[in-house]
N, CA, C and O atoms as a GROMACS GRO file, in nm:
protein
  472
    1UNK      N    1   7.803   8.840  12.906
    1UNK     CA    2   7.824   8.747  12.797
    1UNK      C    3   7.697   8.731  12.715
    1UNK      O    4   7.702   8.727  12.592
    2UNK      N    5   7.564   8.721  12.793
    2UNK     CA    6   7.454   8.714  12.727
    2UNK      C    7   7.397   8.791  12.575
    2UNK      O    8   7.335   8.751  12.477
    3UNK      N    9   7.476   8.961  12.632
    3UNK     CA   10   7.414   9.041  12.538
    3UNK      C   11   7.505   9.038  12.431
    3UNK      O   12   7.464   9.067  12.319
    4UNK      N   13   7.624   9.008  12.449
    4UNK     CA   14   7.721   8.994  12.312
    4UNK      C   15   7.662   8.899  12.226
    4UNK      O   16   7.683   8.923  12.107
    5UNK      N   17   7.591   8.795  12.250
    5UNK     CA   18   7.519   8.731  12.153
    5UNK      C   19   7.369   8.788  12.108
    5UNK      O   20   7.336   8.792  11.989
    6UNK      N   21   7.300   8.821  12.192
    6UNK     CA   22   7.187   8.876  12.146
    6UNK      C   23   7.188   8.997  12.045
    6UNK      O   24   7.111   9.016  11.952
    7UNK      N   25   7.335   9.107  12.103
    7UNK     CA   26   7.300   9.216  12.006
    7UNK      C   27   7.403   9.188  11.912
    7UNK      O   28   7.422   9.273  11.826
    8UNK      N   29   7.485   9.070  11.912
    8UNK     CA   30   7.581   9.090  11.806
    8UNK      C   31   7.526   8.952  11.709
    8UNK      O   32   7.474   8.860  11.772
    9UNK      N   33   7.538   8.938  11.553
    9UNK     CA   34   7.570   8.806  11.519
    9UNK      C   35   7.622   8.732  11.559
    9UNK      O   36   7.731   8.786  11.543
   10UNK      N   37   7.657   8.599  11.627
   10UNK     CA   38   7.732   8.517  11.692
   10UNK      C   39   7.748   8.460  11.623
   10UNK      O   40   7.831   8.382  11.670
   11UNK      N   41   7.720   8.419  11.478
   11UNK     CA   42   7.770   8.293  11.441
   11UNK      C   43   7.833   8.396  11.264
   11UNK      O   44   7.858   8.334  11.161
   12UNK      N   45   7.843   8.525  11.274
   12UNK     CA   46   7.898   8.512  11.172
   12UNK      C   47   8.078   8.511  11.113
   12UNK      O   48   8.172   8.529  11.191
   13UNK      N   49   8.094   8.490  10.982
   13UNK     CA   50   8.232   8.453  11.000
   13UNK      C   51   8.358   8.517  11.034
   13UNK      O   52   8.465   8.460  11.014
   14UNK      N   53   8.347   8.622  11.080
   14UNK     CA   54   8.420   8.705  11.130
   14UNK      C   55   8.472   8.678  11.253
   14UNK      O   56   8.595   8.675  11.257
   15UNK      N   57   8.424   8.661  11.334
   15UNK     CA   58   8.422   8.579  11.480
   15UNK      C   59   8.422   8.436  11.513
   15UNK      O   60   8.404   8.388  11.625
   16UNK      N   61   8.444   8.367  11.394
   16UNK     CA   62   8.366   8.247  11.413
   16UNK      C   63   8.372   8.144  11.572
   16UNK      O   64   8.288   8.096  11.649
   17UNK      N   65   8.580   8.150  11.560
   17UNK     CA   66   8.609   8.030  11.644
   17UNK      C   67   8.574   8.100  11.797
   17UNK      O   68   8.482   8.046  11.859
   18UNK      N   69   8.630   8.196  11.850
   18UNK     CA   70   8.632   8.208  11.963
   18UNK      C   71   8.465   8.200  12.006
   18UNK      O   72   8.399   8.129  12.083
   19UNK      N   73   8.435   8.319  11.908
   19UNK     CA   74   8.267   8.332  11.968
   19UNK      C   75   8.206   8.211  11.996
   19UNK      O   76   8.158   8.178  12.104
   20UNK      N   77   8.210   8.130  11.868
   20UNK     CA   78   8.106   7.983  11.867
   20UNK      C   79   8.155   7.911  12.015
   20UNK      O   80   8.080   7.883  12.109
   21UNK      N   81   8.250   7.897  12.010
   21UNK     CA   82   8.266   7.802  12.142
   21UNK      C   83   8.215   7.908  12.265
   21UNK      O   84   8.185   7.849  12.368
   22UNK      N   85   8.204   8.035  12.268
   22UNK     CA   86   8.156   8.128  12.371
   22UNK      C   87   7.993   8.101  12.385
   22UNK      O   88   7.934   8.113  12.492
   23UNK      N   89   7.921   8.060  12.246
   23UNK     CA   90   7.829   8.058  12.214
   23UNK      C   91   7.766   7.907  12.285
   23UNK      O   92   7.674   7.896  12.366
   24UNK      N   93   7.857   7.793  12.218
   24UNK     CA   94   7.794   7.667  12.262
   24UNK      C   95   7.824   7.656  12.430
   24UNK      O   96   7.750   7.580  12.492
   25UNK      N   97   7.927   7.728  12.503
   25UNK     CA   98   7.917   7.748  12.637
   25UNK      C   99   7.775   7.779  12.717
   25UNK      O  100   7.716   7.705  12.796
   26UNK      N  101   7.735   7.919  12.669
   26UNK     CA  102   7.633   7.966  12.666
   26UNK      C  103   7.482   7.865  12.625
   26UNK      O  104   7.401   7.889  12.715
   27UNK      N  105   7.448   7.810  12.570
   27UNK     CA  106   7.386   7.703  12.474
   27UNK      C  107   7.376   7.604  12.611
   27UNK      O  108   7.265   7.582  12.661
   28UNK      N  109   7.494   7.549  12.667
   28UNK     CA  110   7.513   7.413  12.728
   28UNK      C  111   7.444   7.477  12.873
   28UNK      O  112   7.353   7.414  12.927
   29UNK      N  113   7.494   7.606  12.932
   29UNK     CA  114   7.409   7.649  13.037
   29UNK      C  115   7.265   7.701  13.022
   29UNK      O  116   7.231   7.805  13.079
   30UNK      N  117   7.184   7.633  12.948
   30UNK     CA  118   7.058   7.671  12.903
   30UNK      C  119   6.992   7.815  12.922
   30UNK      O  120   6.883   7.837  12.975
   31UNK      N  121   7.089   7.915  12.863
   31UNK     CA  122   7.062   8.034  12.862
   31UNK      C  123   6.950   8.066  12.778
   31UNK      O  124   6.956   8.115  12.665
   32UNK      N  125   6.857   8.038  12.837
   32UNK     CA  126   6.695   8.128  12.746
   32UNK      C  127   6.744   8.216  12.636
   32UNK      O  128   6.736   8.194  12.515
   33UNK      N  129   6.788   8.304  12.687
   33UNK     CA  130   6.765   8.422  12.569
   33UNK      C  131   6.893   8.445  12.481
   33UNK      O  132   6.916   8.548  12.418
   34UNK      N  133   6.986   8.316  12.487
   34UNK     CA  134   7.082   8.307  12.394
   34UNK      C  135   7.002   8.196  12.320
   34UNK      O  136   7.006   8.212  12.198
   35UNK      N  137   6.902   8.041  12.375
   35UNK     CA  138   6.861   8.019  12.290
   35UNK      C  139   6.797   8.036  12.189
   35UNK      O  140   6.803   7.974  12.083
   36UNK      N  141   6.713   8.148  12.227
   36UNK     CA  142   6.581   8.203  12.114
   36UNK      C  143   6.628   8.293  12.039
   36UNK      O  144   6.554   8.342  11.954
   37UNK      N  145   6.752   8.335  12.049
   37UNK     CA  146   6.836   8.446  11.944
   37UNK      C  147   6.901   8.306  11.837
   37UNK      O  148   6.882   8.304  11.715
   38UNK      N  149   6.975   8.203  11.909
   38UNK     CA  150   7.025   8.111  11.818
   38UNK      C  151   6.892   8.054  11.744
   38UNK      O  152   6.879   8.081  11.625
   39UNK      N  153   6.802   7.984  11.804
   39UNK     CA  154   6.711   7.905  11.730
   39UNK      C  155   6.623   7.993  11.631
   39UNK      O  156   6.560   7.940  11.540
   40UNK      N  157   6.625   8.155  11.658
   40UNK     CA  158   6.579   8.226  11.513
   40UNK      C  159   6.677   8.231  11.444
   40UNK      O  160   6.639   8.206  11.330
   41UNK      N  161   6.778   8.249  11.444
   41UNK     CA  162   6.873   8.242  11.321
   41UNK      C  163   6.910   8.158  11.228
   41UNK      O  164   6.931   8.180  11.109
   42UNK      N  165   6.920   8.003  11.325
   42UNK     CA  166   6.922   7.873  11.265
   42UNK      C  167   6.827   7.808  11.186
   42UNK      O  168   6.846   7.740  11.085
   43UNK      N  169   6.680   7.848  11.265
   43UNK     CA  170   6.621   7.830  11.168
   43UNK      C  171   6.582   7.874  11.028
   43UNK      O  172   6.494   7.833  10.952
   44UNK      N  173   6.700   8.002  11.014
   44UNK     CA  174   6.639   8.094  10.862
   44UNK      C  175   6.735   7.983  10.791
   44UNK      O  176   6.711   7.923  10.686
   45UNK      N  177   6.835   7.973  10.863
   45UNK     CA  178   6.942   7.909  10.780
   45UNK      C  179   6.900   7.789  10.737
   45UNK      O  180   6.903   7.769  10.616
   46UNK      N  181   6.843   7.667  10.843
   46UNK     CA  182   6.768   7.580  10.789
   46UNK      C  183   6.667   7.607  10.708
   46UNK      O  184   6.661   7.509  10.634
   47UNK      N  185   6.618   7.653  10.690
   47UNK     CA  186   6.476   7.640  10.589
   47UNK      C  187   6.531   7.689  10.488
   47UNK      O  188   6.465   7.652  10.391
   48UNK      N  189   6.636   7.768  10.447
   48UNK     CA  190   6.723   7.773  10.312
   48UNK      C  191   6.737   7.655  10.274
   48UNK      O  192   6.705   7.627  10.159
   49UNK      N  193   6.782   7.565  10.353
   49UNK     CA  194   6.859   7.408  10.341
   49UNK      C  195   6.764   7.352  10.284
   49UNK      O  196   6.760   7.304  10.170
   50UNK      N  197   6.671   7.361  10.381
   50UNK     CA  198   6.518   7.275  10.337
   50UNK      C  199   6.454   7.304  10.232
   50UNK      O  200   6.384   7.215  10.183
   51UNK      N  201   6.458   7.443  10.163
   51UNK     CA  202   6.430   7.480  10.040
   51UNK      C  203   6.528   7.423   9.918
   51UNK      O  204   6.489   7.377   9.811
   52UNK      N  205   6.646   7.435   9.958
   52UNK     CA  206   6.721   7.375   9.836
   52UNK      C  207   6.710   7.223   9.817
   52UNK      O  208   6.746   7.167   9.713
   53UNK      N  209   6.668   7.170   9.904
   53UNK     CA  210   6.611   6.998   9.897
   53UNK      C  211   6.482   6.986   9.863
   53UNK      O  212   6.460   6.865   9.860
   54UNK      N  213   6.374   7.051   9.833
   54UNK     CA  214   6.259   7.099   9.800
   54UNK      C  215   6.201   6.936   9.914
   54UNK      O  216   6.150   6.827   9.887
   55UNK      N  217   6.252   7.014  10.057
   55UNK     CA  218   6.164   6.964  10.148
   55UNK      C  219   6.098   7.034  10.270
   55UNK      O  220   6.078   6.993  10.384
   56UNK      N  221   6.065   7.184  10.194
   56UNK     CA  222   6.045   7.292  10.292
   56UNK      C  223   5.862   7.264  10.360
   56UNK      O  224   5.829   7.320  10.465
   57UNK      N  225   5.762   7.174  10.282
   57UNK     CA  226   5.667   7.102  10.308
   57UNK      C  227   5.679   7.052  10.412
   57UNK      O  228   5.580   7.083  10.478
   58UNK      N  229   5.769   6.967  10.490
   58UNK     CA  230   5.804   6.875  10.614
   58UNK      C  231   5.926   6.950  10.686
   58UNK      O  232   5.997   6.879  10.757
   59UNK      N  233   5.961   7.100  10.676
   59UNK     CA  234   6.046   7.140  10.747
   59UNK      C  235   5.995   7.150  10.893
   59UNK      O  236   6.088   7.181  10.967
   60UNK      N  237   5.848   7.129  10.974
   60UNK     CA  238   5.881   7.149  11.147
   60UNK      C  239   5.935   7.034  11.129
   60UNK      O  240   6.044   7.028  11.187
   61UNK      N  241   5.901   6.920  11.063
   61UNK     CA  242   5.961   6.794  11.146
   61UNK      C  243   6.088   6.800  11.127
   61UNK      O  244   6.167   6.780  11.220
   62UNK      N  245   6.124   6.826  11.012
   62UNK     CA  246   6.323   6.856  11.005
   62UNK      C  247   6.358   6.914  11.137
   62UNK      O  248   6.432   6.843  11.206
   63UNK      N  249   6.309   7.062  11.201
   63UNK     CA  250   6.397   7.142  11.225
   63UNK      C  251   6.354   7.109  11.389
   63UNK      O  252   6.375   7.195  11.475
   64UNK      N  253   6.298   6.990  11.421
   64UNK     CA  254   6.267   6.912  11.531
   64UNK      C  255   6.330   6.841  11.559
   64UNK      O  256   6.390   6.832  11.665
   65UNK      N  257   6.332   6.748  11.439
   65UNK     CA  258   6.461   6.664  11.473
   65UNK      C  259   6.591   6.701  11.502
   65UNK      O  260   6.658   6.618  11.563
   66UNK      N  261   6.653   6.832  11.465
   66UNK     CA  262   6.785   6.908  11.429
   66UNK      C  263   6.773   6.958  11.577
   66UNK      O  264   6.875   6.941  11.645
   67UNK      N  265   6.680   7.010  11.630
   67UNK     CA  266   6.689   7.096  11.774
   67UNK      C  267   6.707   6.957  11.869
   67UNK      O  268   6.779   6.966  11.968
   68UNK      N  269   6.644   6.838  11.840
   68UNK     CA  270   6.667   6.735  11.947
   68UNK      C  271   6.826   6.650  11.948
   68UNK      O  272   6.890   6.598  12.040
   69UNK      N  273   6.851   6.662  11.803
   69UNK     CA  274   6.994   6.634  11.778
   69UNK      C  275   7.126   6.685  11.835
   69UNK      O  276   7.236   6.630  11.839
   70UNK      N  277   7.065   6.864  11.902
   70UNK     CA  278   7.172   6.954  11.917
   70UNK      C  279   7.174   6.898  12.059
   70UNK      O  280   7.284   6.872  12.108
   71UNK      N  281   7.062   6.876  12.132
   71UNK     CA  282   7.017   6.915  12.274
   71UNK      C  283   7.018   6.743  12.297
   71UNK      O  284   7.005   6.714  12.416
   72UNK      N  285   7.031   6.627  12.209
   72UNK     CA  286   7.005   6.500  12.268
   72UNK      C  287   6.949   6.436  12.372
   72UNK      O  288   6.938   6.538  12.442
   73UNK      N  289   6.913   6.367  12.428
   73UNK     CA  290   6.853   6.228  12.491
   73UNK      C  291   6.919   6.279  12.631
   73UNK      O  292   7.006   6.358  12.669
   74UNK      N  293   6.811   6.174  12.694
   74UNK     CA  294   6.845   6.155  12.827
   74UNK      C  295   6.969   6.017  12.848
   74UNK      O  296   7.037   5.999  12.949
   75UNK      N  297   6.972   5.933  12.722
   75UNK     CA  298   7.037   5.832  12.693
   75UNK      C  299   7.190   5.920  12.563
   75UNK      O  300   7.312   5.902  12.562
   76UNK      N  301   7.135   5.976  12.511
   76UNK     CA  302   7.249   6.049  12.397
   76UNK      C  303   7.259   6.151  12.484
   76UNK      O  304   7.173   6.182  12.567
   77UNK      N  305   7.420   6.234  12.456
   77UNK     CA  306   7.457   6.378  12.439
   77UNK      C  307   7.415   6.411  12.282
   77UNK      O  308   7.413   6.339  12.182
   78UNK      N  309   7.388   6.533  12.300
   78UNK     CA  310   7.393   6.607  12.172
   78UNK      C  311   7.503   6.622  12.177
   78UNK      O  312   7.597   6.606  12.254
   79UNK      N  313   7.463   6.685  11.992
   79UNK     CA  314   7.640   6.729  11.878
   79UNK      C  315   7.678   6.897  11.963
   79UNK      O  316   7.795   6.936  11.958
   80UNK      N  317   7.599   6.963  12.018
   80UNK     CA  318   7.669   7.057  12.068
   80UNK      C  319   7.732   7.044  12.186
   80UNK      O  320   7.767   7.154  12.230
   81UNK      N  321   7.766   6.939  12.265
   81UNK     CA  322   7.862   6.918  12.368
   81UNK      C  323   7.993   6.896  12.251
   81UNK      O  324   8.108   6.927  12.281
   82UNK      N  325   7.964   6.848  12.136
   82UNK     CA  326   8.088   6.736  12.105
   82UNK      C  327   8.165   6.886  11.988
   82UNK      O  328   8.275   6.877  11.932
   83UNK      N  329   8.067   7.011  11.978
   83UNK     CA  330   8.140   7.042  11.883
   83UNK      C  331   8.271   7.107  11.976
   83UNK      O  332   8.275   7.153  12.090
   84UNK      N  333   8.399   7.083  11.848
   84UNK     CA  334   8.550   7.117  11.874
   84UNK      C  335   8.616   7.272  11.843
   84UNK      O  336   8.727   7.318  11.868
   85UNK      N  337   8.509   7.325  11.785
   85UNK     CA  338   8.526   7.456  11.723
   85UNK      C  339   8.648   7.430  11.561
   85UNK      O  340   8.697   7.519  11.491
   86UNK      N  341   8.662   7.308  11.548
   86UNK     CA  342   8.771   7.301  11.445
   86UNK      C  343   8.701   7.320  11.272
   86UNK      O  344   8.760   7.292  11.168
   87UNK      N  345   8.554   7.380  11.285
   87UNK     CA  346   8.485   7.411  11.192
   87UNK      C  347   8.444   7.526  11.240
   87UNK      O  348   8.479   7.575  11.347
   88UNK      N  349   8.346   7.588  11.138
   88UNK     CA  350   8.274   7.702  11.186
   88UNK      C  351   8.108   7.679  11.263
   88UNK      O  352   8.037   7.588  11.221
   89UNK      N  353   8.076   7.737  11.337
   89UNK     CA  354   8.010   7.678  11.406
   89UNK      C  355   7.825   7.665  11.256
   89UNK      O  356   7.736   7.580  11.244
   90UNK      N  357   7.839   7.730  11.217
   90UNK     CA  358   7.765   7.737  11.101
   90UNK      C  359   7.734   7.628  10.991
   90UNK      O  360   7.624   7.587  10.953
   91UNK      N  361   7.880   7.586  10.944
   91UNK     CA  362   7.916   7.463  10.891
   91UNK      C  363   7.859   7.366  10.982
   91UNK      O  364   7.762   7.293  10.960
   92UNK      N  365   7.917   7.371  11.067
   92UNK     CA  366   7.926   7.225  11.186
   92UNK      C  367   7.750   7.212  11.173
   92UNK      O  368   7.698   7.113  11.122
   93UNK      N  369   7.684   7.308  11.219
   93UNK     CA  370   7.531   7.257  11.212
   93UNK      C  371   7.461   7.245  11.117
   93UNK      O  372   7.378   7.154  11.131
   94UNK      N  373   7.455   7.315  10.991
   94UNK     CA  374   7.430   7.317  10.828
   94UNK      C  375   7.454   7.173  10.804
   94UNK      O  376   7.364   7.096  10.771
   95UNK      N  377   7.583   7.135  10.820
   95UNK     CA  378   7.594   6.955  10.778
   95UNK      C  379   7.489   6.870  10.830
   95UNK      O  380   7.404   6.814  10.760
   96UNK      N  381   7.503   6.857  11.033
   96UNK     CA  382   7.438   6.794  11.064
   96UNK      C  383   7.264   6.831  11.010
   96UNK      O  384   7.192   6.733  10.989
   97UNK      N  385   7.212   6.960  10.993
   97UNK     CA  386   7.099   6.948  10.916
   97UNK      C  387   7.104   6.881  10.829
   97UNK      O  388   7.057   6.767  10.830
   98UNK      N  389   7.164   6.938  10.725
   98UNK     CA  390   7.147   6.803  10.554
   98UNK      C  391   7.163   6.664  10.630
   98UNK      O  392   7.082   6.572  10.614
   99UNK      N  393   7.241   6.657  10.689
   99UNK     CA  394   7.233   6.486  10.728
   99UNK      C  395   7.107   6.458  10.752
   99UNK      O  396   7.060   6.373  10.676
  100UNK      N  397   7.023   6.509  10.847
  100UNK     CA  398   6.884   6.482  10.900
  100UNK      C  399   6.774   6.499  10.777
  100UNK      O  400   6.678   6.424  10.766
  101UNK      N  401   6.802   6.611  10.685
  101UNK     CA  402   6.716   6.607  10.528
  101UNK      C  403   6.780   6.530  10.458
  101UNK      O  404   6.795   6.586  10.349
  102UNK      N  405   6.844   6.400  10.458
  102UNK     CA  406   6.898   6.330  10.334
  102UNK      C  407   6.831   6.168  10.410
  102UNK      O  408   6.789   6.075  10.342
  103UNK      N  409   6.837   6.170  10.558
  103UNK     CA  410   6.805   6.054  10.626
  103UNK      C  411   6.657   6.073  10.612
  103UNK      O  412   6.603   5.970  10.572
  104UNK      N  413   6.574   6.171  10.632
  104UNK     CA  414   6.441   6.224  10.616
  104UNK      C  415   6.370   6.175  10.462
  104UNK      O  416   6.251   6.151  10.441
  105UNK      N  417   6.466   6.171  10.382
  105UNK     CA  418   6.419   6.202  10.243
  105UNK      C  419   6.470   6.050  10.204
  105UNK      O  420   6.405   5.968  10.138
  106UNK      N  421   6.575   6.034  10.248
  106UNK     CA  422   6.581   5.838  10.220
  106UNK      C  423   6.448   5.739  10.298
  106UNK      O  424   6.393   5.650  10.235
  107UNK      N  425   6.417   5.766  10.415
  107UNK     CA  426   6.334   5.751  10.479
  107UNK      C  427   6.187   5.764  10.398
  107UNK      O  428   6.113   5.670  10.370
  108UNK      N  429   6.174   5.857  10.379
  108UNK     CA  430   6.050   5.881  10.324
  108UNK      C  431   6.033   5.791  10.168
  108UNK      O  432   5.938   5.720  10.139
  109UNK      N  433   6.158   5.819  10.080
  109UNK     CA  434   6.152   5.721   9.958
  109UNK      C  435   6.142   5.603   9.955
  109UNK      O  436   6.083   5.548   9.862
  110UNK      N  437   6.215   5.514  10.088
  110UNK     CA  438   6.192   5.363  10.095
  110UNK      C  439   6.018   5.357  10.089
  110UNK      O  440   5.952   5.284  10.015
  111UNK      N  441   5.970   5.448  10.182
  111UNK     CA  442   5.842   5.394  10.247
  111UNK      C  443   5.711   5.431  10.099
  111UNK      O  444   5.595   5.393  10.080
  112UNK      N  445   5.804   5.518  10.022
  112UNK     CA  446   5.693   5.521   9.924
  112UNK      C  447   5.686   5.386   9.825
  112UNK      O  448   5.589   5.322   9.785
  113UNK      N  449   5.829   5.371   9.803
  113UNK     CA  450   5.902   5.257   9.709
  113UNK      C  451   5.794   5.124   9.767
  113UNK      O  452   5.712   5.065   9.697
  114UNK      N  453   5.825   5.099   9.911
  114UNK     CA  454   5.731   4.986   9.933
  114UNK      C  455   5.616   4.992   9.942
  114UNK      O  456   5.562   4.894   9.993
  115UNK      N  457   5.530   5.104   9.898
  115UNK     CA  458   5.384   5.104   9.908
  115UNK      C  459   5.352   5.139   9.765
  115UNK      O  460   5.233   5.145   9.736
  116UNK      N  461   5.431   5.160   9.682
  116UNK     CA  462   5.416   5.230   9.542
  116UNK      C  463   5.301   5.088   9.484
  116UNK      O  464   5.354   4.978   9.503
  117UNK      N  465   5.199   5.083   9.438
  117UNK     CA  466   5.117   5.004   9.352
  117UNK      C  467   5.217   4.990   9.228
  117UNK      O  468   5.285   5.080   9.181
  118UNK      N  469   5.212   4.860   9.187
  118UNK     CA  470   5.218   4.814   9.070
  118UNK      C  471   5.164   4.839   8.954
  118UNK      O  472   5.194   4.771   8.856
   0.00000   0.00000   0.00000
C-alpha cells in the first residue's frame, strides 16, 4: 500500500475517492514515508494558496498551523480523522488551508488596527 502512494500521485483527480480515503488510512497509521510524500506535495499546493493571498512572507507559520490542524491535539482530533471522502481529498484540505490564511490575516489586521498610531 505504501508504494502506491509514493510512486503514484495520490491525491490526483483521477483517483480521488477511493485513493484519498486509502491515503488518510495510511496518514492515521503514521506511515513515515507516506507522510513526507504527502507533506511535499501539500505544501506546493499551499504556498500557491499562500501566494494568491500575498501571505507567502508568513507561510512556515501557515503551513504549521495546517500540519497541526490535520494531526490535532492531545485534547482535539484532527480534520483528517473526520474527513468523509464526500469531497476530494485536495479540496477538503485547500479549504481548511484558506480558512487558517483568512483567520491568520484577520488576526494579524485586528492587531495592526489596534496599534495603528493616530
Amino acid at each position: 500500500m505504501q508504494d502506491k502512494f509514493i510512486n503514484n500521485s495520490f491525491a490526483s483527480d483521477d483517483n480521488m475517492f477511493a485513493n484519498d480515503m486509502e491515503l488518510i488510512s495510511a496518514l492515521l497509521l503514521n506511515d513515515e514515508r507516506v507522510w513526507t510524500s504527502f507533506l511535499k506535495q501539500y505544501r506546493k499546493i499551499c504556498l500557491i494558496i499562500a501566494c494568491q493571498h500575498d501571505v507567502a512572507h508568513i507561510f512556515d507559520e501557515l503551513f504549521s498551523n495546517f500540519i497541526l490542524k490535520l494531526t490535532g491535539t492531545s485534547e482535539k482530533s484532527g480534520v483528517l480523522e473526520k474527513y468523509d471522502g464526500s469531497a476530494s481529498l485536495k479540496t477538503y484540505l485547500s479549504v481548511i488551508f484558506r480558512r487558517i490564511v483568512f483567520v491568520i490575516i484577520a488576526t494579524k489586521t485586528e492587531k495592526d488596527i489596534m496599534f495603528c498610531p493616530k
